[in-house]
C-alpha positions in Angstrom: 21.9 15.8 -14.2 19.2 17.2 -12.1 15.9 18.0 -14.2 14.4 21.5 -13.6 10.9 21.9 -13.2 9.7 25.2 -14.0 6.8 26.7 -11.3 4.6 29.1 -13.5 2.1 29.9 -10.5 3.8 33.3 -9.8 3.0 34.1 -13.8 -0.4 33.2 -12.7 -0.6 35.6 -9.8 0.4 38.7 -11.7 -2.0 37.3 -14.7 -5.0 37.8 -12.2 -3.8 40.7 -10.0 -5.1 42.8 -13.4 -7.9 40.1 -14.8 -7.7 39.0 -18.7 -5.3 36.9 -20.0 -1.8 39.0 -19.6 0.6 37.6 -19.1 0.1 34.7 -20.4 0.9 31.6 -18.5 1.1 29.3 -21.6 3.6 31.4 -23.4 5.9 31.8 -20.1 5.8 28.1 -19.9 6.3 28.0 -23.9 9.2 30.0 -22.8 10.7 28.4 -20.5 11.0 24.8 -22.2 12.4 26.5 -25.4 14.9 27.5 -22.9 15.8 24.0 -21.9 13.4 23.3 -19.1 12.7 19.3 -18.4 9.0 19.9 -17.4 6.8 22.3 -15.9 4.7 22.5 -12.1 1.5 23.9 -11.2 -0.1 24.1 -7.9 -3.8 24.8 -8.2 -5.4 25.8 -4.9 -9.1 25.5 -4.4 -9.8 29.2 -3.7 -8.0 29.8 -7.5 -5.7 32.6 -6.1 -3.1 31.7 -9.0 -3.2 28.7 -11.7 -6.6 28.2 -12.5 -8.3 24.8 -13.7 -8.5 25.7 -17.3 -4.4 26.5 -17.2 -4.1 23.0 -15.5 -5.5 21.7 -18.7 -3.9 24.1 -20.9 -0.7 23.5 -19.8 -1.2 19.3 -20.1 -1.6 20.0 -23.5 1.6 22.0 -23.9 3.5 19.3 -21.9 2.8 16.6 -24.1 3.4 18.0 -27.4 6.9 19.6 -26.1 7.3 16.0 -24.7 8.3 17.2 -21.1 7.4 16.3 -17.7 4.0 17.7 -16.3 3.8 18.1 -12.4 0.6 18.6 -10.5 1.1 19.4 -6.9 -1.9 19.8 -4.2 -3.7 18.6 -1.0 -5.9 15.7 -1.9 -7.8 15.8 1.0 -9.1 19.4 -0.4 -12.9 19.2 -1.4 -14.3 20.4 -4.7 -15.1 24.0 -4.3 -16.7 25.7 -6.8 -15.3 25.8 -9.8 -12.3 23.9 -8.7 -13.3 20.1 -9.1 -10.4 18.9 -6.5 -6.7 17.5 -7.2 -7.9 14.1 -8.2 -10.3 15.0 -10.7 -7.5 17.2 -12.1 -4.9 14.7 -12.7 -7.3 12.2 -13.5 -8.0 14.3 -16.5 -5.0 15.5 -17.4 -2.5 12.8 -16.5 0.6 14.3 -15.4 4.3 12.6 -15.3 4.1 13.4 -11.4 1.6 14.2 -9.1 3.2 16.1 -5.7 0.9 15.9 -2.2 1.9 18.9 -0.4 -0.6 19.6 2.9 -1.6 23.1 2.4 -4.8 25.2 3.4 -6.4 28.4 2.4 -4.7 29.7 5.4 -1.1 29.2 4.1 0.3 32.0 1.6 2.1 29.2 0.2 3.7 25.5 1.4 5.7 25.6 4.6 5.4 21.8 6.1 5.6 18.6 4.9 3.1 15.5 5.8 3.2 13.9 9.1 2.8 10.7 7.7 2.8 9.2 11.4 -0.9 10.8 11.6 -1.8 10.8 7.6 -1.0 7.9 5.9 -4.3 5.7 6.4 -5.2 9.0 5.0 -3.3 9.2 1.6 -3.1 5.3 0.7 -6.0 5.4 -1.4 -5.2 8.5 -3.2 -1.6 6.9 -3.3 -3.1 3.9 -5.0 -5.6 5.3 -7.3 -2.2 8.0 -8.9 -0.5 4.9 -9.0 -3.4 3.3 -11.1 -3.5 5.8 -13.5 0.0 5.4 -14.5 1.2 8.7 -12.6 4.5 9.1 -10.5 4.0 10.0 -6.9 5.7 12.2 -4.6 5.1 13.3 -1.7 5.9 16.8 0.5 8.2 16.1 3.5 10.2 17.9 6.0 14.1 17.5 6.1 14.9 15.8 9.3 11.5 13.8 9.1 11.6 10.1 10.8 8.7 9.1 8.5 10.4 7.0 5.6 9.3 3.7 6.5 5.7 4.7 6.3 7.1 6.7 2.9 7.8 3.4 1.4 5.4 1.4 3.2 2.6 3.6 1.7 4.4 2.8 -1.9 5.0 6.4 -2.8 7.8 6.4 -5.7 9.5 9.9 -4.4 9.6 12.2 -1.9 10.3 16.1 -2.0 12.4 17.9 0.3 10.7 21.1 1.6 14.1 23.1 1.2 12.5 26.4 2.8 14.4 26.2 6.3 17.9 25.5 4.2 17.4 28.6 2.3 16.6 30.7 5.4 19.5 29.4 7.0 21.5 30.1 3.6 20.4 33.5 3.3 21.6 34.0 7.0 24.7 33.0 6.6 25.1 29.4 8.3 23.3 26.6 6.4 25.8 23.8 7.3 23.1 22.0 9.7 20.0 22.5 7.7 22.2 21.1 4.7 22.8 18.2 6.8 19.0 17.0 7.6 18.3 17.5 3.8 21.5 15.4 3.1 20.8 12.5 5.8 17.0 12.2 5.3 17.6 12.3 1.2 20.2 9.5 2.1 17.8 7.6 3.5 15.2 7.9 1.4 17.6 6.8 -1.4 18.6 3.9 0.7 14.6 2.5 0.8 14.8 2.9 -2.6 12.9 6.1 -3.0 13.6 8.9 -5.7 14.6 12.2 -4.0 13.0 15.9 -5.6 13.6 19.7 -3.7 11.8 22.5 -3.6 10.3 25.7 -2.3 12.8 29.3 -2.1 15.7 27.9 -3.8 17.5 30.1 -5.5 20.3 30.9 -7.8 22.1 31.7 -5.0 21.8 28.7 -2.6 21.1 26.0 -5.4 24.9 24.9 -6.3 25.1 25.0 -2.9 22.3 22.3 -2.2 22.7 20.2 -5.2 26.6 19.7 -3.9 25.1 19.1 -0.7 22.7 16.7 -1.3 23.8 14.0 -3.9 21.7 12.1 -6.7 18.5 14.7 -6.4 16.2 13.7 -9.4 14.6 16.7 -9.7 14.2 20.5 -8.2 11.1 22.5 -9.0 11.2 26.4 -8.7 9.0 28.6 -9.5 9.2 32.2 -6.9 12.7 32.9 -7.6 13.0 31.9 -11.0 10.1 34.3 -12.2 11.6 36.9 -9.9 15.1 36.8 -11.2 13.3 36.9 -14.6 12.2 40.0 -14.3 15.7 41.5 -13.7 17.2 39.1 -16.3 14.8 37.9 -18.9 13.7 34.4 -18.8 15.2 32.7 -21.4 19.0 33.8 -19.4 17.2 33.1 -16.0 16.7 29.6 -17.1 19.9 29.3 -18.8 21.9 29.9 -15.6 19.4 27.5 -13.4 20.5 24.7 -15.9 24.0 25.5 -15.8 23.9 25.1 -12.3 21.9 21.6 -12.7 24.7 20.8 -14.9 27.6 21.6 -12.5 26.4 19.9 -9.8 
């Protein structure tokens, strides 16, 4: 079965939109692995505009006493910036299951490419190594169609995640068979270096059967937007329910 990782930054979002601690991203993620969740993602960004450091910590704790995966994704290359102290110093402190490298900047509203790893993988190796040290799992952000797996496994990185945002556009208009076919092919080889395949980023309730039939053997998808958003229509707790049916199914 696919594992579902839970995204909690949208909880996050609303949380600070009014200040204080409402709503609380602990208890939603509380929530959500009550509700059958395998682990939960967080994607602190230097400028704080969602999950905070403090949550990042907060939430470690949770993980390990629920005994379910923890999932920090970020840019490494991302300086320390106040009081964010920089991806590295918050895994090394918290020790997630997985640590995702996604290359995003301030400028981005969220993720929407995967590394070149042509131009940045002299880059990453020694963030790759020193994950890899600590005991954590590391995967890395990459585009469907991308001709960079060689450099994937040369770099040593144990999985990779399919940015699935140009299959759901294509889904939502109506004609996803291509886009379903770079995800499939570039998972497929992937697979075939021996590297562990994860999705993510606007899948759906909608499109995810869809995918997961599509794409065989994913390990893992992690959603966040749509989840909380078909929450709020649906209550978590059957929101999640219906994600993990679909996990099931596929």
């Amino acid at each position: 079965m696919t594992a579902l990782s839970v995204n909690v930054n949208k909880i996050a979002v609303l949380r600070n939109s009014r200040g204080g601690d409402e709503p609380s991203v602990l208890r939603a993620a509380a929530c959500a692995i009550d509700a059958g969740a395998h682990g939960i993602t967080v994607h602190p960004r230097p400028d704080q505009r969602h999950i905070r450091p403090d949550d990042v910590d907060a939430l470690a704790d949770l993980c390990r006493q629920r005994d379910v995966e923890y999932n920090i994704e970020g840019n490494p290359f991302a300086p320390a910036r106040g009081e964010y102290p920089g991806l590295m110093e918050l895994i090394r402190r918290t020790r997630p299951a997985q640590a995702t490298l996604v290359p995003d900047g301030d400028g981005q509203i969220t993720s929407d490419h995967g590394f070149d790893l042509a131009a940045d993988a002299g880059r990453l190796a020694p963030y790759v190594a020193q994950l890899k040290q600590w005991g954590v799992r590391v995967s890395v952000f990459m585009d469907a169609g991308t001709t960079d797996l060689a450099a994937a496994k040369a770099l040593g990185i144990d999985r990779i995640e399919l940015y699935t945002g140009p299959y759901a556009e294509a889904f939502a208009a109506g004609d996803a068979a291509e886009a379903l076919a770079h995800c499939r092919h570039t998972a497929q080889q992937a697979q075939a270096l021996g590297i562990g395949v994860n999705a993510g980023h606007d899948l759906s309730q909608a499109n995810l059967a869809t995918f997961l039939a599509g794409v065989p053997d994913v390990l893992e998808v992690s959603i966040g937007h749509a989840l909380i958003g078909e929450a709020l229509y649906d209550g978590l707790d059957a929101t999640m329910r219906n994600y993990l049916a679909i996990c099931r199914g596929a």
